[in-house]
Structures are given as structure tokens and as C-alpha cells.
ROVO-986404 format. One record per residue (C-alpha): x, y, z. Coordinates in steps of 0.001 Angstrom, whole numbers, padded with zeros to 6 digits, always signed. Layout:
BEGIN
XYZ ...
***
This chain:
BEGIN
-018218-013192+019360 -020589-013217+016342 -019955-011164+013053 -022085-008685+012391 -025589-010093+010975 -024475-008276+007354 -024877-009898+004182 -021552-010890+002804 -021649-009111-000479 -023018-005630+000604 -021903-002908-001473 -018962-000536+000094 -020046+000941+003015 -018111+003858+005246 -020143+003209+008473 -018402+000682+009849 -018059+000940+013966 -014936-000017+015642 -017025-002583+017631 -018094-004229+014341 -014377-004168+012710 -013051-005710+016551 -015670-008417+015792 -014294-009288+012859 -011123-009580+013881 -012242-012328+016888 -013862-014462+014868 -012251-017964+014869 -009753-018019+012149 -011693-020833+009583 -014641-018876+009559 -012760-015624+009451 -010898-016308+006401 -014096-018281+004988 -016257-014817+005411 -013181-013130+003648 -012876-015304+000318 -016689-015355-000032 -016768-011450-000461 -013374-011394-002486 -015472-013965-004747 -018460-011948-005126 -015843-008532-006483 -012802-010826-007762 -011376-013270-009265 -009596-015395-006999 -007214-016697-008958 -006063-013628-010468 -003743-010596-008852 -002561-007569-010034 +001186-006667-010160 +002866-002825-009514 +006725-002467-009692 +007668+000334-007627 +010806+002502-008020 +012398+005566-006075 +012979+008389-007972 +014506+010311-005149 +015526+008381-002354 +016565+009729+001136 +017142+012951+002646 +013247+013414+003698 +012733+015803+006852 +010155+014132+008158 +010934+011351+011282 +008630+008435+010530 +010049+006181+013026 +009987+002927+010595 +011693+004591+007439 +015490+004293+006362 +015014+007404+003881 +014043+010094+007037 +017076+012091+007147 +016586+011858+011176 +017650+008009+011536 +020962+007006+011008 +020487+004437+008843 +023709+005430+006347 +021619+005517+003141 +022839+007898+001031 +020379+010968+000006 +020044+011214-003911 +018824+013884-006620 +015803+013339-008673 +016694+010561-011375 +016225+012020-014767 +012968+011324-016381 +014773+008940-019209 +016380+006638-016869 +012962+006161-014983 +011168+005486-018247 +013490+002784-019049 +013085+001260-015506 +009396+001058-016533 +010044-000453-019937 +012128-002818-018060 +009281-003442-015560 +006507-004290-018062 +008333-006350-019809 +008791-008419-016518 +005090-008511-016302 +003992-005536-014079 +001227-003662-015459 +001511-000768-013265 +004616+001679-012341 +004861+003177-009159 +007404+006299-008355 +008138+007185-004772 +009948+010490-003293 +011419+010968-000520 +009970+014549+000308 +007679+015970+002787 +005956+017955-000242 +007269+018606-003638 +008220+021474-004885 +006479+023239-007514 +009659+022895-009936 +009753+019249-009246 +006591+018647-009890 +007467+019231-013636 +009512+016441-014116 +007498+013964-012481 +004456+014703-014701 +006979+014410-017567 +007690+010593-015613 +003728+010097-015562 +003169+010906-019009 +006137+008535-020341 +004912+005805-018299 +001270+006150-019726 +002821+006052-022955 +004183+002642-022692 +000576+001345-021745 +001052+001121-018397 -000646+002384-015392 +000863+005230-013401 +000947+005887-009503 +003519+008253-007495 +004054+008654-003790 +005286+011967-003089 +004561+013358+000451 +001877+015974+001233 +000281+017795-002001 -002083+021116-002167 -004877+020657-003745 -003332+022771-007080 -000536+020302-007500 -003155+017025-007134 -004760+019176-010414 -001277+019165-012160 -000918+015483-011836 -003943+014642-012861 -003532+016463-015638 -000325+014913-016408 -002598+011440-016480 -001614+010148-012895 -003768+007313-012173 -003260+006469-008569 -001592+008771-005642 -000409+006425-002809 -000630+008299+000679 -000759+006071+003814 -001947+006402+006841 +000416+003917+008626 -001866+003571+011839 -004189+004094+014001 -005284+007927+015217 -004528+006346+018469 -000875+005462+018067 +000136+007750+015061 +002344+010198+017917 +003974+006947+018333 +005691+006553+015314 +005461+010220+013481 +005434+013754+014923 +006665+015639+012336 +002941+015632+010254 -000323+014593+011660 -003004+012146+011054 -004960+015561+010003 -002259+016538+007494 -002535+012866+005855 -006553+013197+005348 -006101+016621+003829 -003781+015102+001536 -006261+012147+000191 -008962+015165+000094 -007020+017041-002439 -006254+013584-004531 -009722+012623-004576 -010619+016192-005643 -008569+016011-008487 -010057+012442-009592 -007311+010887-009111 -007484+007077-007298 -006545+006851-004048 -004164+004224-002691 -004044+004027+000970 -002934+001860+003726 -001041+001369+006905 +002070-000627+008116 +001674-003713+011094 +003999-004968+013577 +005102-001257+014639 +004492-002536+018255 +000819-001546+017912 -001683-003344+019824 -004697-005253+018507 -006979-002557+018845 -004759-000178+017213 -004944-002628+013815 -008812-002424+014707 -008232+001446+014603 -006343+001646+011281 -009022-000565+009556 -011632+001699+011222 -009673+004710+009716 -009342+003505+005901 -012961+001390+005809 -014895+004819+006819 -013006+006659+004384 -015967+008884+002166 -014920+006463-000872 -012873+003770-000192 -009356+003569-001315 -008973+001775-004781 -005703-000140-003683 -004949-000493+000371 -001754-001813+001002 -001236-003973+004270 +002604-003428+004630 +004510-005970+007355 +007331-003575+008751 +010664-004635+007414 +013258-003311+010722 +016036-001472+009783 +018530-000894+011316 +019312+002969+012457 +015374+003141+012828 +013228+003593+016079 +011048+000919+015014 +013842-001627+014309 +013086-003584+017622 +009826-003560+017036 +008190-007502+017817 +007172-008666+014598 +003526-009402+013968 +002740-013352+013622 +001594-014677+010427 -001419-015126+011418 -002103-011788+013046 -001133-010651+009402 -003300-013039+007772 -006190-011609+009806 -005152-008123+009004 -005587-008636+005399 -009555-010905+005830 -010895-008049+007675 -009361-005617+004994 -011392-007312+002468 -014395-007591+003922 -014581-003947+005057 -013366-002650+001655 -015127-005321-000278 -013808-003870-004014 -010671-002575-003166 -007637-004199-004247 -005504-005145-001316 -002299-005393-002041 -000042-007327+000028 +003565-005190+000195 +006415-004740+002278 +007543-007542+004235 +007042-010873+001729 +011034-011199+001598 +010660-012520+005143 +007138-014317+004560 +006964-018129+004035 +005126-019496+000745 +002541-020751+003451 +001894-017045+004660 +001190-015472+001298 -000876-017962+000378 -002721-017591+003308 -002994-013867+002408 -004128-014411-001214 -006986-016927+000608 -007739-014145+002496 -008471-012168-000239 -005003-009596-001060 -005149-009870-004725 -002504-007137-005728 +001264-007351-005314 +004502-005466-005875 +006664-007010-008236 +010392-006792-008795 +013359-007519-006346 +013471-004019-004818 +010767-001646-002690 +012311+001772-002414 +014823+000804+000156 +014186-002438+000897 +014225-006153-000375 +011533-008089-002444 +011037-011726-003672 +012378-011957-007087 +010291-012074-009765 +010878-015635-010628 +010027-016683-006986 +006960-015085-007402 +006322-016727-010281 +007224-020085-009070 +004392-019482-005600 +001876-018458-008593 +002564-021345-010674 +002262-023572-007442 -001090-022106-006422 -002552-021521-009670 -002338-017715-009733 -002494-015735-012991 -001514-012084-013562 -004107-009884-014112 -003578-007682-017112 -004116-003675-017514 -006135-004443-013736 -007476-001540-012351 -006989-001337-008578 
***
């Protein structure tokens, strides 16, 4: 099957059909990931990628039952729920986290919503983390379209808001929001002019048309999000998804091409799942065109690379950092 006769370095466009996106996804794997660098060439360099340390300010307890999380306080997973950290302590986790390189800081919450009174504090976190020249971005559940105003007003950069998978299969693995209730969400962030930073999570047991569907879902987006993040699922134990067949390498690698020539100047950030990824596979992924990282030996719950393995893959494959980078 034949890509669709579309130049390579088209401007973002939301009208991509499900056909087109399945196409992409058939083509034979050279030409695939050949179609992929030459549009990540045209918006990129390729020998550059962006780094965001991520840290949870409030970790477990959350009443919702996404069937891949350890933090839902509906899988047994035996992580302990905690209280917001205080606003110093996250501050210094960022100063810590610049210094190691990153240049943005990412805060995730383990909420369905925030509360109003919450809310306070983590524009105090937003504003401290501006301060230290750094780019801000927090993950906090479903927002209104008032609080998206208070955090851009705080100076939030980016709001990260998945939506983990296809229409199709999203029953599957959540019931207790809907696909509906995500899109709402990215509304009221875009609204607010805040960047959007939205993704999805592979090898839930989803089929091949089901990544096809979650492409679909983010690449017809109004705008585009700024940063997509193609997240491998890391199994955990206590969770419905930990038996979940992991995706191949490949199958990832392929996840990631079409990503980036769909969203042509998004970054796309590879994320959760390099701990158990070979050298060979994230290189195949930066070739691919994921130019965008997180770095630092923890996720929220779950493992990283260190940052000196990272640095030792860059070193190997020529990869700079990309300074004050904007994705």
C-alpha cells in the first residue's frame, strides 16, 4: 500500500483520514522511517532533543480507575497515597533538575480535578520554576475552563492531558471519565493559551487499528499538540493492564514515524517505557523522528534511564541537548 501522494513537508494539517494514517503505518519499514526523518528534517534538527524532568507532587490516592496506573486508588498496587509536597521542596527538585541539564520541569497530580485551594500552591510551584529559567508544565487531571485561566496566569507553559487511546478502546482501559471529558479538558487549556501536551500509551493490548485510531485522534486535533508523548506501558503489578503483551520494538518504532509525519512540528517525546528499551530501540525512535525526552531516573511512579546513560546513548549517536527548546 502506497502513502498518500502528499508532499513531505506540508504544513500541519487536522484532516487526516484513518485510511491515510493506516497507510502509513503499512508502509515497508525503510521507507517508513525514511518518509519520517525527511519531515523531522524539514521542522528539526536531527541531532538535537529536548529534555523535561518530571516530578510528582502528589502521588497516589486518585479516584479514577485507569487500568495501567499504580497511583488509581482502585488497584492494589501498595503505593502509598501522599499530601501535596510543599512548594519549597519542589523548587529545589527543579534547581536540582536544571542543573542536570533539563530545561523543562514537569509536575504531575494524582487527582481527578484539583481543587480550587490547591490550585494556589501549584501556581506558587509554576511561578518558582519560571523563575529559575526554566520551562513549566503540570499534569493535573480534568480542569474548568476558570482554573486553565489561573494557570496561565501563574505563567504555565504546557498542560499535559492524554488521551491514552483510541475512542474505540478507551472503555477498555478507563470508565471512570470519558474520551469526551479529556477533549473538554484540552478545550479549556487551549482557551487559556496555554500549550498543549498530548499523547497516548501503546502495548495496552490494543490492536493495530486502535494505534491507527489514537494517531487519528491527536493528528485531527484543531491545533496540534506542541509535545505528544508516545508512552510504552511499563506493567505493574496490582494493575489490570499488567499482563498486557508488550508492543515489539518495532511496532513502537512505527508508532513514533507516523507520529511525526502527521504532526510534522510537534515535538514527540519518547516517555515511559525506555528503562526496558535497548540502545538499538531508541535510536531507532530518535531516526524516526521523537526528538524530546524525559530526563532523570524517576517518572512519577516508575523507573527511568539515568541521566548518565542517557548521556552515554547521546554521546554514542551524536545527540546534543537542545537548550530553552520550545516543544
Amino acid at each position: 500500500m502506497n502513502a498518500p501522494a502528499r508532499a513531505l513537508h506540508d504544513t500541519p494539517r487536522s484532516d487526516w483520514s484513518r485510511e491515510e494514517i493506516a497507510a502509513l503505518f503499512a508502509l515497508p519499514f525503510a521507507d517508513l522511517l525514511f518518509r519520517a526523518q525527511s519531515v523531522h528534517r524539514a521542522h528539526f534538527d536531527p541531532n538535537q532533543v529536548q529534555t523535561s524532568t518530571l516530578l510528582s507532587i502528589k502521588t497516589g490516592g486518585c479516584p479514577e480507575d485507569c487500568g495501567y496506573c499504580s497511583q488509581s486508588a482502585k488497584n492494589d498496587t501498595g503505593l502509598k497515597a501522599s499530601k501535596l509536597m510543599e512548594v519549597e521542596a519542589v523548587l529545589a527538585d527543579a534547581r536540582a533538575a536544571k542543573a542536570a541539564g533539563a530545561s523543562r520541569f514537569c509536575m504531575g497530580a494524582a487527582w481527578r480535578s484539583p481543587k480550587d485551594k490547591d490550585l494556589d500552591a501549584v501556581c506558587q510551584m509554576v511561578e518558582g520554576v519560571r523563575a529559575l529559567g526554566m520551562e513549566t508544565c503540570v499534569t493535573l487531571g480534568m480542569l474548568t475552563a476558570p482554573q486553565a485561566v489561573r494557570l496561565k496566569q501563574a505563567g504555565l507553559d504546557y498542560y499535559n492531558h492524554n488521551l491514552d487511546t483510541s475512542p474505540e478502546y478507551y472503555r477498555h482501559v478507563i470508565t471512570t471519565r470519558t474520551y469526551q471529558d479529556r477533549l473538554d479538558t484540552l478545550e479549556h487549556v487551549r482557551g487559556a493559551g496555554i500549550n498543549v501536551c498530548c499523547g497516548g500509551i501503546v502495548g495496552m493490548g490494543e490492536s493495530a487499528e486502535d494505534r491507527t485510531g489514537l494517531i487519528h485522534a491527536l493528528a485531527t486535533l484543531p491545533v496540534h499538540p506542541e509535545s505528544v508523548p508516545i508512552n510504552a506501558l511499563v506493567q505493574i503489578e496490582g494493575t489490570p493492564q499488567a499482563l498486557s503483551k508488550p508492543l515489539g520494538p518495532l511496532d513502537f518504532v512505527r508508532t513514533i514515524a507516523v507520529a511525526r509525519i502527521t504532526m510534522p512540528m510537534s515535538f514527540v517525546r519518547l516517555s515511559a517505557g525506555r528503562e526496558e528499551m535497548s540502545d538499538e530501540t531508541q535510536a531507532l525512535c530518535f531516526l524516526a523522528g521523537a526528538n524530546s525526552i524525559f530526563y532523570g531516573a524517576r517518572l512519577l511512579t516508575t523507573p527511568n534511564p539515568v541521566v548518565d546513560s542517557d548521556r552515554a546513548l547521546f554521546n554514542r549517536l551524536g545527540i546534543s541537548l537542545m537548550p530553552g527548546a520550545h516543544g
